[in-house]
C-alpha positions in Angstrom: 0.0 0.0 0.0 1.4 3.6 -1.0 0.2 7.2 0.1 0.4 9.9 -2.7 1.5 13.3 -1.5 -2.3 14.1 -2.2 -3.1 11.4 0.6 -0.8 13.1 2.8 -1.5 16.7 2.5 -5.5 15.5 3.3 -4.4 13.8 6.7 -2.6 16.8 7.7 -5.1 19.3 6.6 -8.0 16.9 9.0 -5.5 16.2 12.1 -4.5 20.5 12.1 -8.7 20.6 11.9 -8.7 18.6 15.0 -6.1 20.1 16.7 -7.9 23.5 16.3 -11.1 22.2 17.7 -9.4 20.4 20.8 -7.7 23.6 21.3 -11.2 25.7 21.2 -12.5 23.2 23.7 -10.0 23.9 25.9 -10.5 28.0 26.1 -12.6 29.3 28.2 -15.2 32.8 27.3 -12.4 35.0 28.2 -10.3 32.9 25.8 -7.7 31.5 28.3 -7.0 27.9 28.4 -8.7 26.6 31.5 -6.5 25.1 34.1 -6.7 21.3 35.6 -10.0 20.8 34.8 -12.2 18.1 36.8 -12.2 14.5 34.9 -14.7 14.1 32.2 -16.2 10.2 31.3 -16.2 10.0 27.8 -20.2 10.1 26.3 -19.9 7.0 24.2 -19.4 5.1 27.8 -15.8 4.0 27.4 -13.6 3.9 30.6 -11.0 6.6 29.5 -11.0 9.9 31.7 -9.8 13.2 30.2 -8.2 15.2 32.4 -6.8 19.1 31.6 -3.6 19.8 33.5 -1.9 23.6 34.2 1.7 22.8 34.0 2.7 26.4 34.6 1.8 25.4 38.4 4.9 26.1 40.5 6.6 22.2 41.1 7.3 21.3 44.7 10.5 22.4 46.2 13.2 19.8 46.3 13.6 17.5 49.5 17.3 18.8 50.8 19.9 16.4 49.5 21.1 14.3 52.2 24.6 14.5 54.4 26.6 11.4 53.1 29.3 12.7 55.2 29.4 10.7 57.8 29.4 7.2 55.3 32.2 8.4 53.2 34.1 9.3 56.0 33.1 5.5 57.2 33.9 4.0 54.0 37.0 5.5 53.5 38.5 4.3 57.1 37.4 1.2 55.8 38.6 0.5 52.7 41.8 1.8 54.0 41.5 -1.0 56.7 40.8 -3.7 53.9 43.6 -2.3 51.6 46.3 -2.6 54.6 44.8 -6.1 55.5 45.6 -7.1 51.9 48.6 -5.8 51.4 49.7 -7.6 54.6 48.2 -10.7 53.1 50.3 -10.3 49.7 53.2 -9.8 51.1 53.2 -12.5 53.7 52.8 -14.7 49.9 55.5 -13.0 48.5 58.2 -13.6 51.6 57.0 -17.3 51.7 57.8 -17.3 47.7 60.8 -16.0 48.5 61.8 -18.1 51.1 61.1 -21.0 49.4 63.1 -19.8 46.1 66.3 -18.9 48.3 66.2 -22.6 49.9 66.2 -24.3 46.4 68.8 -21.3 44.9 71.1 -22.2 48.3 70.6 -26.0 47.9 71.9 -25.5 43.8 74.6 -23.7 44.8 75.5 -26.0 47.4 75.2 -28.9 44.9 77.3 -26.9 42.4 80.3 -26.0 45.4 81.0 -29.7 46.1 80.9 -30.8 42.3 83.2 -27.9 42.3 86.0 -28.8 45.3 85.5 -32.2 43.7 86.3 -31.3 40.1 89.1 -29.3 41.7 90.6 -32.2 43.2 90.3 -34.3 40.1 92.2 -31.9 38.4 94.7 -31.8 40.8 95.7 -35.3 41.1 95.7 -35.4 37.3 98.5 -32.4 37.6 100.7 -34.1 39.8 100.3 -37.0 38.1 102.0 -35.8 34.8 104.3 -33.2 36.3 105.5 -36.5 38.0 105.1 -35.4 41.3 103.8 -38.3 42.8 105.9 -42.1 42.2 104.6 -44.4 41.0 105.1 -47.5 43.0 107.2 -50.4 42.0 105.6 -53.7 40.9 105.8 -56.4 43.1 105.5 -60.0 42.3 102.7 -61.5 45.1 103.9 -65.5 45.9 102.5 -68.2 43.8 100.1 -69.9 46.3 98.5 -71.8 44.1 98.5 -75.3 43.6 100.1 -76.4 40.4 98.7 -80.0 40.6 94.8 -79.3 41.3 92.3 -79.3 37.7 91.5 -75.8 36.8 
């Protein structure tokens, strides 16, 4: 379904009409609006009430805002309470982290200082060894206790 400009120019032209007429039912003979009218029940017996309101009455003054003083002051002691609670609780995690991590760093390096003095030593008997320092000991026949007569 389309509406042609003609269409539309007619629907304006009837809802201005009606606009004007509501208007005129709304003036009284002085030709002032009237003000908050009492309801009216429609004739046709419908359950819609009309009612005309004045909204150049003054509006009611504003209820004072209330003091949140005292709760931000509350709040902020608060928090700050919770924060330091926290922060106590973060870094009791972070000393027991660290703890733990300087135990196994000392237990590595402990590990590493005796493969150290051991390699050390190693190297040191290999030294002496060919520099000649230490003799080597004669070889020295052991007696021949053996049996020569007994089956192998």
């Amino acid at each position: 379904m389309s509406i042609t400009r003609d269409e539309i120019r007619a629907l304006c032209a009837e809802h201005d009409r009606l606009m004007a007429a509501a208007a005129e039912e709304r003036r009284n003979a002085d030709g002032r609006f009237r003000s908050g009218s009492p309801p009216k029940r429609l004739t046709n017996g419908a359950d819609i009430i009309y009612r005309q309101h004045d909204n150049s009455a003054p509006a009611p003054a504003p209820e004072p805002e209330q003091d949140w003083s005292a709760w931000e002051a509350w709040m902020a002691g608060h928090l700050a309470n919770e924060r330091e609670a926290i922060l106590d609780i973060v870094e009791e995690g972070v000393n027991k982290m660290l703890d733990q991590e300087c135990a196994a760093f000392d237990r590595k390096l402990a590990e590493l200082r005796a493969e150290n003095a051991e390699l050390k030593g190693m190297i040191g008997t290999v030294l002496r060894l060919y520099a000649g320092e230490t003799k080597v000991a004669d070889v020295i026949d052991l007696p021949d206790w053996r049996k020569r007569d007994v089956a192998a």
